[in-house]
Structure formats: C-alpha cells, structure tokens
N, C-alpha and C positions, 0 to 999 in steps of 0.2 A: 724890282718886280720883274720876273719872267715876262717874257712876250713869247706868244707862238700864233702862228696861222692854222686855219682850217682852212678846208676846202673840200669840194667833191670831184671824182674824176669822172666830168658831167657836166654839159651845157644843157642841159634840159633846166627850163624856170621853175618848175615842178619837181625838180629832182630827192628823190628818196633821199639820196646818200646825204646829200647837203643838211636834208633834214636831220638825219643820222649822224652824222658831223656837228652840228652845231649845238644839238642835242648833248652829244657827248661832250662838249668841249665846257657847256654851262656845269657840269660837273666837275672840272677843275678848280680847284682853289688860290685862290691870289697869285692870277695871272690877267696878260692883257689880253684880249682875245685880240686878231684880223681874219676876218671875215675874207675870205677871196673866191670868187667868181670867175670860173674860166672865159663867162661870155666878156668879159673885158679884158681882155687878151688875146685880142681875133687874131691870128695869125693862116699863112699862105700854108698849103698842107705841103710836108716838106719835100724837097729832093734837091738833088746834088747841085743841079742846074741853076735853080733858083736862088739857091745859096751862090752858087758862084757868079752869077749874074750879078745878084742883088746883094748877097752879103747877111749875116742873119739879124730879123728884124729886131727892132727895138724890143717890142714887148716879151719877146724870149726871155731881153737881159732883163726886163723890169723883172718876170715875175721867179729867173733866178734870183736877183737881187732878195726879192723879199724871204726865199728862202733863207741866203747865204744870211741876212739879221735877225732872222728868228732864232730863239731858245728849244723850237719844239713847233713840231709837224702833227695835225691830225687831220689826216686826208682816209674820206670813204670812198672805194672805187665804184663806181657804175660797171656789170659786166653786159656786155654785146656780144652775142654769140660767141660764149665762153670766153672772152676776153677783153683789156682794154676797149672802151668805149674811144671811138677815132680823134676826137675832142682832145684826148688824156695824152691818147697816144703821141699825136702830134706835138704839145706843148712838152713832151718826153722828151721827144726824138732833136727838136729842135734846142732845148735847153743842152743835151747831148753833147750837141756840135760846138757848147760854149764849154763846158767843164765835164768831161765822162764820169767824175766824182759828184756829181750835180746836188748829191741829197744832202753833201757836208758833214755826215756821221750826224746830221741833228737828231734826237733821240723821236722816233715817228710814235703814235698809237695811226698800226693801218687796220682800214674795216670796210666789209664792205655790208651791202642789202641787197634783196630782189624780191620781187613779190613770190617768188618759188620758194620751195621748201630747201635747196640749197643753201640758201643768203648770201648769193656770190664766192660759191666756197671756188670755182675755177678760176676766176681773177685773179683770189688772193694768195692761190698758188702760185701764180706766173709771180705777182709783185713778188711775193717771199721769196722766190728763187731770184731774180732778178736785181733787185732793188740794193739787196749786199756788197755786191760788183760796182754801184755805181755810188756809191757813200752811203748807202741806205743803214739808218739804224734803228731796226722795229723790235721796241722795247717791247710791246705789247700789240696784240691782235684781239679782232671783236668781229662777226658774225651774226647778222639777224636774220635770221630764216621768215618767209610771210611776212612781207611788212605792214600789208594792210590790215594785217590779223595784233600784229604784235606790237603795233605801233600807232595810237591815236592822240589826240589833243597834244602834241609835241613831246610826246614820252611815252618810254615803252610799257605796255601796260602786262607782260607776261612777266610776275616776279622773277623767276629764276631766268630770265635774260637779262632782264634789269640788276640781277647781282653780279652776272656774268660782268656785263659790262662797267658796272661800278669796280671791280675787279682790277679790269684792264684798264680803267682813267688809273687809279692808283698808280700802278706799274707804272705808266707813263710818268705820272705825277713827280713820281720819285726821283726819275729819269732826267729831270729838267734841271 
C-alpha cells in the first residue's frame, strides 16, 4: 500500500487548507494517509547566522525525512499577502539548507483555498514556478475559490468544484 502525507502550508488550528487537504486526501483510494501539522515542527525563523551558530534544527530533518518516505504529497498552501504564509515558508527555507532537491520528485496534488474569490490562485503560482527547481513533481492542481461558500460539513458542496477536484485526486492517484 502507498503511503502519502498531507498537510497545509499553515499553522493556523482552524486552517482552511488543512481542511482542504484532508478532505481531498479521503478521496484517494488504498492508500495510508499522515496527517502533518506544521504547529509540531516549531522551528527558529531562519538565517545564515543561526544556522551557523546552531547548526540546522532537528525538526527540519524530521519533517524532510517524512517527505523523503512518502509515495505522495498533498499539501494545500495557505496565501499571506499574495504569498507563502511565513510558517511554510520557513520550514521551506530551512529543509532548503538540507537538500535543495527537497520535494524528491514525489508525485505532489498542490492546492490551495481562500475565503476570496481567487482560491489562492497567487500562491499557487509562486509554488508552480518554484517547486520544479527544488524536486517538485505536481501531478495535478486544485483551486477552491470562497471557501466558506463552497465548502461546508467537511466537503465541498458546489458540484462542479467538487468534480474539479475529484479530477485532480485521480491524476495524482495514478501518479503514486
């Protein structure tokens, strides 16, 4: 059996995306899910200094490690003023300094949400341009515009997103 990690790129307990991640992730078929939480991965916000003082922290390697043993990535970005949310960033920036390849070529579904009517379409630019360079392999992409419109009782309830994104689990699905 496949194993793959979710996650959101988001330390908020309330987070949209995570919902949106996990949501999408129960639509995969005979796989294992891991659930991953940035808020257990506190890390120091990074710079050169601290690395070279200190060295880089353990939990960078943990939660590349759980990358580098998964089959399969399904990470939804949180966006902060048009970009990575600083949480994402930094477990980015720091995994970085351990492997510039970081993503492994593992086959990703990236997505992201917002309560706007964009659904994080300027995050998921930056990842898409980005993410290639650093092992990224995004089999498939997903978008939810409005999420407190489009998205109740743990699912999305506007059909034609809801195909969209059965769509894009597939693609991934295949991917594994």
């Amino acid at each position: 059996m496949k194993n793959i990690i979710v996650f959101a790129g988001s330390n908020s307990k309330a987070s949209i995306n995570k919902q949106l991640a996990v949501y999408a992730s129960g639509l995969i078929e005979n796989v294992s899910i891991e659930v991953l939480d940035l808020n257990d991965f506190e890390l120091p916000v990074y710079g050169i200094d601290f690395e070279t003082q200190y060295g880089i922290p353990d939990n960078a390697h943990k939660f590349l490690d759980r990358i580098k043993e998964t089959d399969g990535i399904v990470l939804s970005l949180a966006e902060h003023n048009g970009a990575y949310a600083t949480v994402f960033k930094n477990i980015f920036d720091w995994m970085s300094r351990i492997d510039g390849k970081l993503w492994s070529n593992k086959p990703m579904l990236l997505m992201a949400t917002s309560p706007g009517g964009r659904g994080g379409a300027s995050v998921l630019e930056i990842a898409k341009n980005r993410f290639p360079y650093m092992g990224g392999n995004i089999v498939s992409e997903f978008s939810l515009p409005a999420f407190g419109t489009n998205f109740s009782e743990e699912k999305i309830i506007d059909e034609a997103l809801n195909s969209e994104l059965i769509k894009s689990v597939k693609t991934f699905q295949m991917a594994l």
